[in-house]
MARKE-283253 format. One record per residue (C-alpha): residue in one letter; x, y, z. Coordinates in steps of 0.2 Angstrom, whole numbers, plus 5000, padded with zeros to 4 digits. Example, Ala and Ser with C-alpha at 12.3 -4.5 7.8 and 13.67 -1.06 7.14 Angstrom:
BEGIN
a506249785039
s506849955036
END
This chain:
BEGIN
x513050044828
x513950144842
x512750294851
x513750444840
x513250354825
x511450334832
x511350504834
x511750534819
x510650404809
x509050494821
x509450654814
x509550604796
x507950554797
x507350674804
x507850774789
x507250624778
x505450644786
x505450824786
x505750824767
x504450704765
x503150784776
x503550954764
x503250854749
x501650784753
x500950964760
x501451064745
x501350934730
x500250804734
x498550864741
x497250814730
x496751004724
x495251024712
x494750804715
x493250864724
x492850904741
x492650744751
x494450714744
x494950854750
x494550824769
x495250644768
x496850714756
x497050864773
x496650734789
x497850584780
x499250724779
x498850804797
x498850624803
x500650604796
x501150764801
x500750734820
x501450554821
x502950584816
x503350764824
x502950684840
x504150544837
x505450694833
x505450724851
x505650574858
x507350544841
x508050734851
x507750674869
x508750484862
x510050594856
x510050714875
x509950554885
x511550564893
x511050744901
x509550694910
x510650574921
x510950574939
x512150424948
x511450384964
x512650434976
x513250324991
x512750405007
x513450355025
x512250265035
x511650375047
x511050495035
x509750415028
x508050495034
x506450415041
x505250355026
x503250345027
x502550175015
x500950215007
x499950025001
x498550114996
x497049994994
x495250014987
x494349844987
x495949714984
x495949554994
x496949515008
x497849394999
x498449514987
x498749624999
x499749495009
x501049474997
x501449674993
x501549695014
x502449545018
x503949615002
x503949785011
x504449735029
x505849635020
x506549795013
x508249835017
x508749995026
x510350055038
x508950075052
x507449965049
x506750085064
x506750235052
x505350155041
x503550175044
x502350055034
x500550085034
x499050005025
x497950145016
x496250085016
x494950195008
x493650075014
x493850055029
x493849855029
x494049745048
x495049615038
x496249745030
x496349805047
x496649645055
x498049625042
x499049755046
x499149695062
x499749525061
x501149625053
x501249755065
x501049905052
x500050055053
x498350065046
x497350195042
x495650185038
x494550295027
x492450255024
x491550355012
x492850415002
x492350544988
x494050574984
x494450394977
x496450384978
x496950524981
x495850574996
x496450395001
x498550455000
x498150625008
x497350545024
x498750465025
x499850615024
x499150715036
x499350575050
x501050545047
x502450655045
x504450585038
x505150685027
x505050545012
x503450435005
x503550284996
x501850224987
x501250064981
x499950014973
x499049854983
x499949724971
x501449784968
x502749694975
x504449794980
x506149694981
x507149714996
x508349814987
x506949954982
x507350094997
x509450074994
x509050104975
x507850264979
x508050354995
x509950404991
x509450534976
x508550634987
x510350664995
x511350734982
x511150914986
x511850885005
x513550774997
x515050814984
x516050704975
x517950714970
x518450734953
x517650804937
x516350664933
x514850784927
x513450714938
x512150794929
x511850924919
x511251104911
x509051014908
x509250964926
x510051104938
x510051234923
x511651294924
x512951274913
x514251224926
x513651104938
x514551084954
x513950884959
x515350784953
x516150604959
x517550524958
x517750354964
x516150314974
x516850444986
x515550574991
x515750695005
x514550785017
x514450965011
x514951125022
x513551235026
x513951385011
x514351234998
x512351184997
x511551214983
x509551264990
x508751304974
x509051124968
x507551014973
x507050824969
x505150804971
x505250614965
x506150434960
x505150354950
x505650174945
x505050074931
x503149994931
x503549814929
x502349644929
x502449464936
x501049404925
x501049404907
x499949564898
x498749524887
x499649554871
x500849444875
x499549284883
x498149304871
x499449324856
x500449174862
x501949284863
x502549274881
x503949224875
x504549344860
x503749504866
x504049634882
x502449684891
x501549824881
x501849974897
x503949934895
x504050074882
x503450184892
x504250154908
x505850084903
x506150224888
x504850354886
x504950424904
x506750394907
x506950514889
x505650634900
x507350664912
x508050774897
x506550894899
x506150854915
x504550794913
x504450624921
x502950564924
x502350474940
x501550334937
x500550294955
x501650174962
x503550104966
x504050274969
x504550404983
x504350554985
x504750714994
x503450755007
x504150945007
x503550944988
x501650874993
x501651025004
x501951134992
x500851074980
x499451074994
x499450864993
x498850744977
x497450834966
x495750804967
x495050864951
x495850714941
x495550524938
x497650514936
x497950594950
x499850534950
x500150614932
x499350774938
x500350764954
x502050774945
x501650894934
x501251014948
x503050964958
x503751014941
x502751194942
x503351214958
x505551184953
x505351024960
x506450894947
x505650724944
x506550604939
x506450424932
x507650274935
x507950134922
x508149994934
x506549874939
x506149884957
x504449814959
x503249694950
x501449684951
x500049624941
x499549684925
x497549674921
x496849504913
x495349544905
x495049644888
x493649754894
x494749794910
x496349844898
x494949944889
x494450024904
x496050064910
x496550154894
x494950254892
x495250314911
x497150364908
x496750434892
x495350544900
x496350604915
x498150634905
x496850764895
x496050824911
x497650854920
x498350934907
x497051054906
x497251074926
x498651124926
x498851224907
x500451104906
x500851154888
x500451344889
x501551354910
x502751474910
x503151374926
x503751244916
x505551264900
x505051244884
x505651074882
x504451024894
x502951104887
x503351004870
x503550854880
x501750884886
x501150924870
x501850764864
x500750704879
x499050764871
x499250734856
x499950544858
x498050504863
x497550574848
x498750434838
x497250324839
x496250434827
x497750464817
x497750244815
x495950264810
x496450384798
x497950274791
x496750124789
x495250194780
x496450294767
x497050154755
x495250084758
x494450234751
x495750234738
x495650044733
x493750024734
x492750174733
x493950274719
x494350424732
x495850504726
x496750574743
x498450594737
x498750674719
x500550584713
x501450464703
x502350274706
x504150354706
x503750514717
x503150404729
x504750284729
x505950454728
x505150524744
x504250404753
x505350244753
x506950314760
x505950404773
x505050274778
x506650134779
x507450284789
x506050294801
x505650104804
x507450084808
x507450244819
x506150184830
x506950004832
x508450124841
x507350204849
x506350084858
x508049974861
x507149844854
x505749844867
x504649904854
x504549914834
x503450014823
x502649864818
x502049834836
x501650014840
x500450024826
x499449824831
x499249914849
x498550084841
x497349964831
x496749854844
x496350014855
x495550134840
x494150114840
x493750124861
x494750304863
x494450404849
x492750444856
x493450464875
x494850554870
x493750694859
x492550714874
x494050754886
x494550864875
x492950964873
x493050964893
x491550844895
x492650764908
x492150574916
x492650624933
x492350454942
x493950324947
x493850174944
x494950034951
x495649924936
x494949734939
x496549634940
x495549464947
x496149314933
x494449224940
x493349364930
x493849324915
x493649144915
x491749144911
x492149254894
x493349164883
x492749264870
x492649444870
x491749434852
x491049624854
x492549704857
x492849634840
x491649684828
x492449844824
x494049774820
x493149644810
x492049784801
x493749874794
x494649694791
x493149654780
x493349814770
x495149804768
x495149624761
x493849674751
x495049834744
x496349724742
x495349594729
x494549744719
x496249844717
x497349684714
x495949604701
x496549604682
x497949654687
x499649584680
x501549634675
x501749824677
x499949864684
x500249754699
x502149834702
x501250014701
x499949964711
x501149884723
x501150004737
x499350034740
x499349824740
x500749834752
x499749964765
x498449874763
x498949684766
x499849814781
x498249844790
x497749684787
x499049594795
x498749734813
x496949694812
x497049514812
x498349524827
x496749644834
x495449484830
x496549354842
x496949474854
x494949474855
x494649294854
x495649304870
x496449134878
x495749034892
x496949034906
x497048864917
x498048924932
x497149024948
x499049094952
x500549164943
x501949034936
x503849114940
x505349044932
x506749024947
x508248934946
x508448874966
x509048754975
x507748624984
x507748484995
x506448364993
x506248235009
x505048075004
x504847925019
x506647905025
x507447965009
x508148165003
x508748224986
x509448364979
x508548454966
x508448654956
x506948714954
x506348754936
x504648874943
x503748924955
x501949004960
x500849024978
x500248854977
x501548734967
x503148724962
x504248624947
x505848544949
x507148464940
x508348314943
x509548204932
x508948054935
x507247984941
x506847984958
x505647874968
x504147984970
x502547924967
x501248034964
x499948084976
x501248034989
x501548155004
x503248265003
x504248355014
x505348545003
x506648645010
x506848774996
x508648885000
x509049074993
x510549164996
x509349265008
x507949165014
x507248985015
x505448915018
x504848735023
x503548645012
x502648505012
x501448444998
x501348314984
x501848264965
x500448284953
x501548284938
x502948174933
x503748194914
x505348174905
x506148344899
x507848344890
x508948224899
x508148234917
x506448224924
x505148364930
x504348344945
x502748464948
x502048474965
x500748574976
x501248634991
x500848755005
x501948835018
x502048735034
x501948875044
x501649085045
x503549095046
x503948985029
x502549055022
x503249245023
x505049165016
x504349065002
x503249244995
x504949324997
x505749164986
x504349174974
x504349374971
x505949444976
x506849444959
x506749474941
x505549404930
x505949304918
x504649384905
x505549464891
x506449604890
x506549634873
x505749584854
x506449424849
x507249504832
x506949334824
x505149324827
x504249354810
x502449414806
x502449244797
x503049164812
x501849274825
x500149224814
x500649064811
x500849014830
x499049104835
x498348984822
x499248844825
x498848854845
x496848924844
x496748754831
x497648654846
x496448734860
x494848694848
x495448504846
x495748484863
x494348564871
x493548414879
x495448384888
x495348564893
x493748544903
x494248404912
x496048464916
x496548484932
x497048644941
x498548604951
x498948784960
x500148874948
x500748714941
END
């Protein structure tokens, strides 16, 4: 399906779902059925009403992509202005830390000169310190910060002074290319193109006729009367993208089939923000206009999300933001299920706080489009009430008789089943197969029940206004296996909803059971959603102390007298795999000598085999190793992080719920059999 017909299947169901939506309010509320079943009949069809309306946005801002895009123009050397790096760091370790500063020296730039790097430290550690010298980086100290991050960012901004800012969060690992891909945006207004390629559009510069246009990658400097002033860019914001697999897809057993969960939001959800202009940034692999932190008097102090706040206030003050689609850094994603928790709750509670800051939906500052877009924003964090909502209805209905929607079998099937066939399929092309309804609703279910208190507290203004640091450390969580509590609500409402679903279904044969077919069908739904919630919960026990990287790169491996020529199949901090055709004379614990080669760098290694197995029709060799000096060790960080991770992308399409279920049983009865082998197995690095 070509993008005209897309646009064209969206808003058919659009209309579909606007039909349907009419239906239910006027001729299906449960009038006279009593009032308890009138509250559930209002808040299942407020529920609906909300979900889909804010999906409506996000079908006309799919359909407006193409208007919210600027080209990144190409820009002459020598006009390429100084930038200030921020790695702002709370209480990371040095090794972390190592990693994210060692990736930003290798970043390209015409004049390596013009870029500043500094080490943000909000706490003022000697070894942090010490750090940024053996890379001979700034660092700027800050003990006894009240102001968590950003008190930590604007120290910073008031000791240094280029005329850009890139920020990083202390794990997140930049590739070389990240400034080449950024800092050029912030140029457009100062050069022209040739031709009548619309750059960008009315949503961005708002006007009807825009005078940036290309024409074969030729851009010229503009003359003095031929600048355009009142255009600004406050912010480039890239993608949020992860090294490590998220929890969803490790405690589900789906690295394999499934994207990280955050991918819908920064690979589609805020790139469809550039059509109202109301990109968010997220905190890290971004740069920014210092001229816009002045006007905004610096990062916001009345917020635990400060970066969210901090865009919305550039956007206030005529400042575009806009968001990229193309990964430029990779960090770590957190590792345990009370950190994820925590993590939401604080993003829920400081969206909400932010929002209220800054009266985003109610600006005048702000267009219309964008005011809806933040509407969208408050009421996405009231989605998790909605998938309460959705759960408890056809459990009320199948076991304790309440009677929430007043209709008939073939009302249902006229109204509800093209809509919802429509609407399934519309939010495959929306997500661009990063996300599926399915999905969507198993990560609203797993979070429910830890937000919906959280979020209706922010929004009565009882404000938490303490930040807190997401614990990203794998070693934390290796001492709770199970995370049993955070299960009991789940296992409370999986419980009720088999229990429906035997009571409704009992005695019930030939026409009853077809009747009765689509409450049985919601049902086993929510089943299935909440027993994805219980083996996210059970959790998995992870065996390796650092990140496993898929790379396909060229080794030599030197053993005695003798070298051989072999690809590497991954590699981590402390161990690597390779490949070979044939077997080679290596026994293991024996001492060996790696030269591992990119097209742009190359580290020495030494180390030893632990591992030796057949695979396919060669042999995999798994070593540890370690850098054989400060030199290789910078090069062989750069090997390991300095690309694109080979996590998926996108849904696997053939990946069933069959399929899904039956994997987390078949590998939880695998761990359970082989738990005495798991004890005694040996951690070999990240092999």
């Amino acid at each position: 399906m070509n993008e005209k017909q897309r646009s064209v299947f969206l808003i058919l169901t659009i209309i579909l779902m606007t039909v349907y939506l009419l239906w239910r309010l006027f001729f299906t509320l449960p009038f006279g059925q009593g009032v308890l079943n009138m509250i559930f009949g209002i808040l299942l069809i407020v529920a609906e009403t909300v979900t889909v309306l804010t999906t409506f946005e996000l079908f006309i801002q799919k359909i407006k992509k193409k208007r919210g895009y600027l080209e990144c123009p190409v820009i002459p050397s020598e006009y390429y202005p100084d930038v200030d790096v921020f790695i702002a760091t709370h209480n990371e370790s040095v090794d972390l830390l190592y990693k994210t500063v060692n990736a930003c020296t290798f970043m390209d730039y015409p004049d390596k000169q013009k870029v500043h790097i500094y080490l943000c430290d909000d706490s003022s550690r000697p070894e942090v310190a010490e750090l940024a010298k053996q890379f001979g980086i700034g660092y700027l100290g800050l003990a006894d910060n009240k102001h968590a991050k950003s008190g930590n960012l604007n120290n910073a901004l008031s000791k240094t002074s280029s005329p850009l800012i890139a920020t990083f969060d202390a794990d997140m690992i930049p590739q070389h290319t990240f400034l080449m891909k950024t800092v050029p945006y912030f140029l457009l207004s100062e050069f022209k193109g040739r031709g009548t390629h619309l750059l960008f559009t009315e949503s961005l510069c708002g006007k009807e006729e825009c005078p940036r246009q290309k024409e074969d990658d030729v851009w010229l400097l503009r003359r003095k009367n031929e600048k355009d002033d009142g255009w600004k860019l406050g912010l480039v914001q890239t993608p949020q993208s992860f090294y490590n697999p998220d929890l969803f897809q490790f405690n589900l057993f789906a690295e394999r089939s499934i994207p990280n969960e955050q991918d819908f939001f920064s690979r589609e959800i805020n790139i469809l923000r550039n059509t109202s202009n109301a990109v968010a940034y997220t905190g890290s692999n971004t740069v920014i206009s210092r001229k816009a932190m002045e006007d905004i008097n610096g990062f916001p102090l009345r917020t635990i999300t400060e970066d969210f706040e901090t865009s919305i206030r550039m956007q206030q003050a005529g400042y575009i933001t806009y968001a990229t689609d193309e990964v430029q850094a990779a960090g770590l994603t957190t590792t345990t299920v009370s950190g994820m928790i925590k993590q939401r709750v604080r993003w829920a509670r400081g969206v909400l706080q932010s929002l209220q800051n800054t009266r985003a939906i109610f600006s005048k500052k702000l267009s219309l489009p964008a005011r809806i877009t933040y509407l969208n924003s408050f009421l996405y964090w009231w989605s998790f009430f909605n998938r309460m909502i959705f759960i408890l209805s056809p459990i009320l209905f199948a076991l304790f008789d309440f009677q929430i929607v007043n209709t008939g079998f073939w009302d249902i099937v006229i109204f509800w089943l093209p809509s919802y066939f429509f609407y399934s399929t519309a939010m495959r092309y929306l997500s661009g197969n990063i996300r599926t309804q399915r999905w969507s609703q198993v990560v609203d279910t797993i979070f429910m029940p830890y937000l919906i208190i959280p979020v209706l507290l922010e929004t009565l203004h009882i404000h938490e206004r303490k930040f807190k640091v997401t614990n990203k450390s794998k070693l934390s969580s290796k001492d709770k296996f199970y995370n049993f509590w955070y299960a009991i609500p789940h296992i409370f409402l999986l419980v009720l909803s088999i229990m429906a679903i035997i009571r409704f279904a009992y005695g019930k044969y030939g026409w009853a059971l077809f009747y009765g077919s689509i409450i049985i069908f919601w049902l086993a739904y929510n089943i299935v959603a909440l027993f994805y919630a219980l083996f996210f919960m059970l959790g998995r026990r992870s065996y390796r102390a650092s990140e496993r990287i898929q790379a396909s790169e060229t080794v030599y491996v030197k053993y005695k007298d003798k070298e051989y020529k072999a690809v590497t199949i991954d590699v981590s901090d402390h161990g690597l795999s390779f490949y070979v055709p044939s077997p080679i004379d290596l026994p293991e614990k024996s001492g060996i000598n790696l030269t591992i080669q990119t097209c742009r760098y190359e580290a020495r290694l030494e180390g030893s085999v632990v591992y030796i197995r057949k695979e396919g029709d060669g042999w995999r060799y798994s070593a540890v190793v370690k850098p054989v000096d400060e030199t290789d060790k910078r090069q062989y960080m750069q090997i390991i992080y300095d690309r694109l991770h080979s996590l998926p992308k996108q849904i696997d399409p053939w990946v069933t719920v069959y399929d899904d279920i039956f994997r987390n049983i078949e590998n939880r009865v695998r761990l359970v059999r082989n738990k005495p082998v798991n004890h005694t197995r040996k951690v070999t690095g990240g092999n």
